[in-house]
N, C-alpha and C positions, 0 to 999 in steps of 0.2 A: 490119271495123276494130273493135277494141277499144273500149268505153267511156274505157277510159285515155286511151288515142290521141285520139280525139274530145276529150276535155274537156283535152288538149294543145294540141289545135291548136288548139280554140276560142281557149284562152287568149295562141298564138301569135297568132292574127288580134286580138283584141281590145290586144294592147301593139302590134301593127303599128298600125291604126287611131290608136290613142294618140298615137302618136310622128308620126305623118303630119297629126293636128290641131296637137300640138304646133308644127308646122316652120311649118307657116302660120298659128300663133298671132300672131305680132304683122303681121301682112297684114291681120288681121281687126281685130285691135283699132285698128288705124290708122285703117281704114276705118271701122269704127265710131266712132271720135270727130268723123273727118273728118264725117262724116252727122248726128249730131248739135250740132256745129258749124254744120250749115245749119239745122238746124232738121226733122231728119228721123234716122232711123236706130234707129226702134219695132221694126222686120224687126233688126237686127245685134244690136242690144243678148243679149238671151236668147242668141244664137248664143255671144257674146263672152263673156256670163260661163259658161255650161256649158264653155266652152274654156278660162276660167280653174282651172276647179277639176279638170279633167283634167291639164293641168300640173300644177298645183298637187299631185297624187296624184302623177304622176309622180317626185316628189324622193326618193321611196322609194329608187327604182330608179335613176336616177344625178343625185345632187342636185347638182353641181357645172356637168353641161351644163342641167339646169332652170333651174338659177336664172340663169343668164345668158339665155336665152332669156324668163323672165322680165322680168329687168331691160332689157333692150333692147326686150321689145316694151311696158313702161311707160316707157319713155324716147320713144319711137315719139306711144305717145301724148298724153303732154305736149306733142312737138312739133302733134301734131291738133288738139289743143284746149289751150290754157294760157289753166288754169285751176286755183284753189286745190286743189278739190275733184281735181282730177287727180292735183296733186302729191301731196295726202295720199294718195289712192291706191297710189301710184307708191310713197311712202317703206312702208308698211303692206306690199302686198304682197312686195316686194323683203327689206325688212327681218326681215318672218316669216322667206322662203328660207334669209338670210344666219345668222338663227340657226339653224336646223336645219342647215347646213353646220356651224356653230359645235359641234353639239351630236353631229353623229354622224362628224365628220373631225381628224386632228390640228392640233392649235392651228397646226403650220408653216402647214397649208393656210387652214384657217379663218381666220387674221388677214390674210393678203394679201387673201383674197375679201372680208371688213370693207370694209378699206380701200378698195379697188380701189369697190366698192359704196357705200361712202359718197362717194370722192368725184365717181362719176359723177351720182350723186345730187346734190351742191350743185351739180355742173358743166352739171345740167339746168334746175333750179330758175334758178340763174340769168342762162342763157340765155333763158330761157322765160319766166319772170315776171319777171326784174328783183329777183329776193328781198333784200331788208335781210338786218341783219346775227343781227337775232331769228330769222328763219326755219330762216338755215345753221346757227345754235346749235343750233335746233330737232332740222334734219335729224340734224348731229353725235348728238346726247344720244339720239336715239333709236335708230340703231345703234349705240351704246353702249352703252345697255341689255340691246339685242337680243341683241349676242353678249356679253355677262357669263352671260345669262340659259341661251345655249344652251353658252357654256362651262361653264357651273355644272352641266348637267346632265348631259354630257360627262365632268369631270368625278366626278360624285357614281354613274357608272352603271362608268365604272374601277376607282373605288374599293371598290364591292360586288362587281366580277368578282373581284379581288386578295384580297378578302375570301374568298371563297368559294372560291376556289386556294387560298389558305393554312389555310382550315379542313378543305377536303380532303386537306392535305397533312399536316396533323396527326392527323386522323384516322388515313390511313394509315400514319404513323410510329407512332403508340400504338397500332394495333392489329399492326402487325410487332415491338413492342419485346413484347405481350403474345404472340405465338408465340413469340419469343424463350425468353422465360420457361418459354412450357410446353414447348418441344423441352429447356430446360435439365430440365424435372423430368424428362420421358422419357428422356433423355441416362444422368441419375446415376440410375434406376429401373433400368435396364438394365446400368450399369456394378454397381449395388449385387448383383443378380443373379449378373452373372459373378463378382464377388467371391466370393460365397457358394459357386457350385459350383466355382469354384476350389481354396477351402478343402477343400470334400468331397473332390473329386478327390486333392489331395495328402494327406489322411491316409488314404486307402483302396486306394493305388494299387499298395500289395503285397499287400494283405491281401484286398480284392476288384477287381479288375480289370474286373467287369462294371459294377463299380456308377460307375467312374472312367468309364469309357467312356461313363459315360450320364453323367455331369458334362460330358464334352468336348460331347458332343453339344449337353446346352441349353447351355454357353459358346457354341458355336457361332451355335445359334441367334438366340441372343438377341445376338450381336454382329453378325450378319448383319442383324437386324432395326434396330439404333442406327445403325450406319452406313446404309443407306439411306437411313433418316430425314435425317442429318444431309446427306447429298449431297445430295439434295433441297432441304432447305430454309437448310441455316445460311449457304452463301454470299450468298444475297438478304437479310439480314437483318442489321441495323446489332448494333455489337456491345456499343456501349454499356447497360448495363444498372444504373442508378440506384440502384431500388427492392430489396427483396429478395425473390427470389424462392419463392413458396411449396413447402414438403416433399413432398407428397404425389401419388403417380400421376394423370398425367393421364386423366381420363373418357373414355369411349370410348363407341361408340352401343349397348353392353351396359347405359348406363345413363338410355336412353330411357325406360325405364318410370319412373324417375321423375322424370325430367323429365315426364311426363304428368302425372305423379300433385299435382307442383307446379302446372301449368299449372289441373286440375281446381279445385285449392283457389281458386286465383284467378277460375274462374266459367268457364274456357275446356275441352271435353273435344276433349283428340286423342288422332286415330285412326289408332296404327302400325301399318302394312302393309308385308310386307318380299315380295319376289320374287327369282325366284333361287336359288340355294342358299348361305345365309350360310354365311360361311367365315372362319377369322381376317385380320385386314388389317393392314400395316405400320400402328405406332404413328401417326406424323404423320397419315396418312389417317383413322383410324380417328378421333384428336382434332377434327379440320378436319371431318369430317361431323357429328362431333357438336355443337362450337360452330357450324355454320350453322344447324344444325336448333334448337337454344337461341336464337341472335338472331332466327331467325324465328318461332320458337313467340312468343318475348317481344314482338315488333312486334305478332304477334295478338292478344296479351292487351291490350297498351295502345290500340293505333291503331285494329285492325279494327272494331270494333263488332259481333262476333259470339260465341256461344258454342259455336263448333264448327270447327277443322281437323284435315286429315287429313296423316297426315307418312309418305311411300312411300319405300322405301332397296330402289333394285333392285342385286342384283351379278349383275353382266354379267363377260362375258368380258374379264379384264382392265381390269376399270375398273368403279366405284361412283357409281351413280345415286341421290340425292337431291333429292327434292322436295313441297316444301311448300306447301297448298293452303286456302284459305279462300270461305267465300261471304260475307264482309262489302262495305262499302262502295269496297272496294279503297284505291288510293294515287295516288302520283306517283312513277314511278322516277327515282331520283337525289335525293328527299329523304331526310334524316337519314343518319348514319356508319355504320348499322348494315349497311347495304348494301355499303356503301365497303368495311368490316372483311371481310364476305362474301367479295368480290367480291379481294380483296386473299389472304384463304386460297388458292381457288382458283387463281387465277393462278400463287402460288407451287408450286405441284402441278402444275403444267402442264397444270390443267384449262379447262374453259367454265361462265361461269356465266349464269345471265338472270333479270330479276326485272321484273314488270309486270303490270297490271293483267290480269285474265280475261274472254276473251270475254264470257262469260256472267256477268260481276259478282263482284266478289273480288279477291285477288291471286295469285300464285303466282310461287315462288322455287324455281331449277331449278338444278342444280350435276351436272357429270360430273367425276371424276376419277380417272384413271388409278390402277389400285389392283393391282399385281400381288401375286399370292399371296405371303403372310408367309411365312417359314420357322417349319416346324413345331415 
């Protein structure tokens, strides 16, 4: 058997145990008050509170049947012993539960179990002691507290998930509206092209016929290459566009070197390795490897703490292998957009992307994308 298995089943045996003290948690607490009550019960005591706090763990794991099992077996024991000291007990313990119910379940659930818990609570109290009208104010105000406290925090842990949805949601809108932009400069880089040999072609096309021929050709080409692109990627990508878009050809991984060379100035040396046999790549791809390998060179420079990665671009059969490699202090995958952006290229490619910490100390950001041969 496995280590895995074992330390499964261990932890199978160890919630089994659990839930089996649990069940005759309030058996014990009865009994224990019952014994102290006479004047004896040094043996249960230790038993009963290690039994409390296994419960009490238990709310993790389903706080709704805990905390009833709680509050009955504190009810159990006010009947044993009514006594002040019990009751605070009783309100303290139950009360804790009621707000962690309050704090990790929907307010629907939460305010019935309140309620229901407070008033089995005054409904103890004053059976049990005879409590004035101070006490029941008492009990009230304190699961009042209780579940503000754990609605509050209920609350405040919603409102940072919604946060973090919608700043990832933004993220990846700006960074689709910024492919946007650069499939538009690829787009008119391309159209401005066929333009041009258009023109050749039609003033030469009696006078040299080979040279028109070699006009259709790169028309050809170079339309064959914009269209891919655009199937590819413009259907996934909103089409509003605000801002104005920049002139100039998109970059491509022919201009790694200096992106190194910027990377150096900043105190960081990377070290491109390519495998394979480079070969030209559709535009979009050829952009999208080179902005991952720029946000990841950029994360090195600011976050990693090192002065040294190494940036590999395999071409494989039918698809481009990039991957970016550091020995710094590594990270945490899923912080910062920068990833988000990453991981949002590739997808639209209908690639795989991975990005996370290194066995051996570091990080590393891995991208495949499908890259079939450009047209010549």
């Amino acid at each position: 058997m496995s280590a895995l298995s074992l330390s499964r089943a261990g932890r199978g045996t160890g919630t089994a145990l659990a839930w089996g003290g649990a069940a005759v948690y309030p058996v014990v607490l009865f009994l224990t008050f019952s014994q102290a009550r006479s004047g004896f019960g040094q043996l249960e005591t230790p038993v009963a509170a290690g039994l409390t706090v296994v419960v009490v763990l238990l709310l993790r794991r389903r706080a709704l049947t805990t905390h009833a099992i709680l509050l009955s077996a504190w009810i159990l024991a006010l009947l044993a012993m009514s006594s002040g000291a019990v009751a605070g007990l009783l309100v303290l313990v139950t009360d804790v539960s009621s707000g962690y119910v309050a704090a990790t379940r929907p307010r629907k659930v939460a305010v019935p179990v309140a309620v229901t818990t407070c008033l089995l609570q005054a409904a103890a109290v004053t059976a049990f002691l005879h409590a004035d009208e101070i006490l029941l104010v008492t009990v009230l105000l304190a699961m009042a507290v209780t579940f503000m406290a754990g609605n509050s925090v209920r609350t405040r842990r919603a409102h940072a998930e919604a946060m973090r949805e919608q700043a990832t949601a933004q993220a990846v809108a700006a960074e689709r509206l910024r492919i946007a932009r650069e499939l538009h400069d690829m787009v008119a880089h391309s159209i401005g092209i066929i333009a041009i040999q258009a023109g050749v072609g039609g003033r030469v096309i009696d006078s040299q016929p080979a040279e028109a021929r070699n006009a259709l050709d790169a028309i050809e080409a170079t339309s064959r290459d914009a269209l891919s692109g655009l199937r590819r990627m413009l259907t996934a990508l909103r089409k509003d566009d605000p801002g104005a878009a920049p002139l100039g050809p998109a970059p491509g991984l022919d201009e790694l070197g200096r992106l190194a060379e910027a990377a150096g100035d900043a105190g960081v040396t990377v070290e491109v390795l390519a495998s394979g046999e480079p070969r030209p790549l559709p535009p979009d791809v050829d952009l999208s490897a080179y902005r991952i390998v720029q946000e990841a060179v950029t994360n090195v420079v600011r976050h990693a703490g090192t002065d040294r990665c190494r940036v590999t671009i395999g071409y494989g059969d039918g698809e481009l292998a990039v991957e970016i490699e550091d020995d710094g202090h590594g990270g945490v995958v899923g912080t910062g957009y920068g990833l988000v952006g990453m991981r949002e290229r590739v997808a639209l490619l209908r690639g795989e992307f991975a990005a996370g910490p290194r066995p051996g100390g570091g990080f590393r950001v891995a991208a495949r994308i499908p890259a079939p041969a450009a047209a010549a």
